[in-house]
C-alpha positions in Angstrom: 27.0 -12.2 120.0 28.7 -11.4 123.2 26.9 -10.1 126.3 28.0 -7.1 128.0 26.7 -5.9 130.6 26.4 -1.8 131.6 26.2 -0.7 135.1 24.2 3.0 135.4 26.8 5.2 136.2 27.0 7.8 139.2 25.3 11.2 138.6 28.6 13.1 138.8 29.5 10.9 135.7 26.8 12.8 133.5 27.0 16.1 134.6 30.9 15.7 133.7 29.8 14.2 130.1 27.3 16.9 129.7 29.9 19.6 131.0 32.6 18.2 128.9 30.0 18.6 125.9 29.3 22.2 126.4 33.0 22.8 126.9 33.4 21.4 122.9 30.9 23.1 122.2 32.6 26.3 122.4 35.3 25.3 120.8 33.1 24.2 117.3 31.5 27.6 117.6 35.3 29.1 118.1 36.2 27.0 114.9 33.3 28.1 112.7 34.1 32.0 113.9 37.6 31.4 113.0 36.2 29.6 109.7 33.6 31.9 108.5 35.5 35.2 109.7 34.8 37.8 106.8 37.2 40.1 105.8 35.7 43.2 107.1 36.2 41.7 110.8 39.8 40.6 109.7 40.9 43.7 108.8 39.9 44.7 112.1 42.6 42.4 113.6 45.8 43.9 114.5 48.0 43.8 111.5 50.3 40.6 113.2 46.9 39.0 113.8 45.5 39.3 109.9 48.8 37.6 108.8 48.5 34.6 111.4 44.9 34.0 110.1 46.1 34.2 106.5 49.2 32.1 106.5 48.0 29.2 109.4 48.5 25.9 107.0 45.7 23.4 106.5 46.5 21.2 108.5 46.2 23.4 111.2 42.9 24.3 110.5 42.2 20.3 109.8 43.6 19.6 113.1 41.5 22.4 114.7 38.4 21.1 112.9 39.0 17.5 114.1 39.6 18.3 117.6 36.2 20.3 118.4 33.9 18.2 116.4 35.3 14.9 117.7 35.3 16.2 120.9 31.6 17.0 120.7 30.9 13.6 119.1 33.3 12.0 122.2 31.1 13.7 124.9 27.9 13.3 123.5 29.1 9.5 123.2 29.8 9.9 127.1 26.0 11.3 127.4 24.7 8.7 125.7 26.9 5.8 127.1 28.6 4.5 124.2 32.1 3.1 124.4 33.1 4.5 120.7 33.5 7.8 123.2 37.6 6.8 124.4 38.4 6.5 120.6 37.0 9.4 119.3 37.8 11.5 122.3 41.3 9.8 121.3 41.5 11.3 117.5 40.3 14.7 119.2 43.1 14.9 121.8 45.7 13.7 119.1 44.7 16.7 117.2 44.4 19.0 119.7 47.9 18.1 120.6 49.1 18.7 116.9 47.1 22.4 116.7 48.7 23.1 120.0 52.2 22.0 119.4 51.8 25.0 116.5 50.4 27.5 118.3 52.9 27.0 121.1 56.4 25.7 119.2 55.7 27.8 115.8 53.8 30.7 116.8 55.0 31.2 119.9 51.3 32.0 121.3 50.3 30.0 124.7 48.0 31.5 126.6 46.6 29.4 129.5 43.9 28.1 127.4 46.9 25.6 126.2 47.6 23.7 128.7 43.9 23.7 129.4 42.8 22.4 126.1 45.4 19.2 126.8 44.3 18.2 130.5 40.8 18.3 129.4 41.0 16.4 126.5 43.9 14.1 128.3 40.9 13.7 131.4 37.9 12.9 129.0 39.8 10.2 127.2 40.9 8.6 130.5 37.3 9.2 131.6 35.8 7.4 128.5 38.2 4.3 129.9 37.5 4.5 133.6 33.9 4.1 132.5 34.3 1.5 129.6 36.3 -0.5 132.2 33.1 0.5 135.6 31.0 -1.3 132.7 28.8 2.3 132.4 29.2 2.5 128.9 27.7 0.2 126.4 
């Protein structure tokens, strides 16, 4: 059995993790809206819109779905102290990166939210290391 030992971190620490899990938040309730969209509010969409919706590829979606709900997990992991927090906040900014290579290289579609997405997932996962490695996560 080894013994680790967990330091309590500073408060800035957990209002960042509990920041960083309302900002995934938003982006599972973005996926389920983009997910359980009905076709009356898709035909609502400008025409070029409807066709994006209809022809993005699974693993788009896949890649979508992965990188909000292992972000949530990763943050709430961060809340809670665990270490399994850098590895799933990992998986979540490997997809993100994948779902925004295609909306930016295939699509042609950045908006600022883009590079957003990738320094916030790119500062949680070096967050979930600085704090493994401060000893505040168990």
């Amino acid at each position: 059995m080894t013994n680790v030992t967990t330091h309590k971190p500073p408060m800035w620490f957990l209002v960042i993790s509990i920041i960083a899990l309302i900002w995934n938040l938003l982006g599972v309730f973005a996926y389920i809206g983009q997910a359980l969209m009905s076709d009356e509010v898709l035909k609502q969409l400008p025409e070029a819109d409807q066709e994006m919706y209809a022809n993005l590829p699974s693993w788009y979606i896949g890649a979508f779905a992965i990188a909000v709900f292992a972000g949530t997990i990763g943050s709430l992991l961060l809340v809670i102290r665990k270490k399994w927090a850098f590895h799933v906040l990992l998986i979540s900014l490997i997809a993100a990166l994948a779902q925004m290579y295609y909306l930016v290289f295939v699509l042609k579609m950045a908006n600022a939210m883009t590079p957003m997405i990738i320094i916030v997932g790119m500062a949680l996962v070096w967050l979930a290391n600085h704090a493994t490695k401060k000893g505040w996560l168990s």
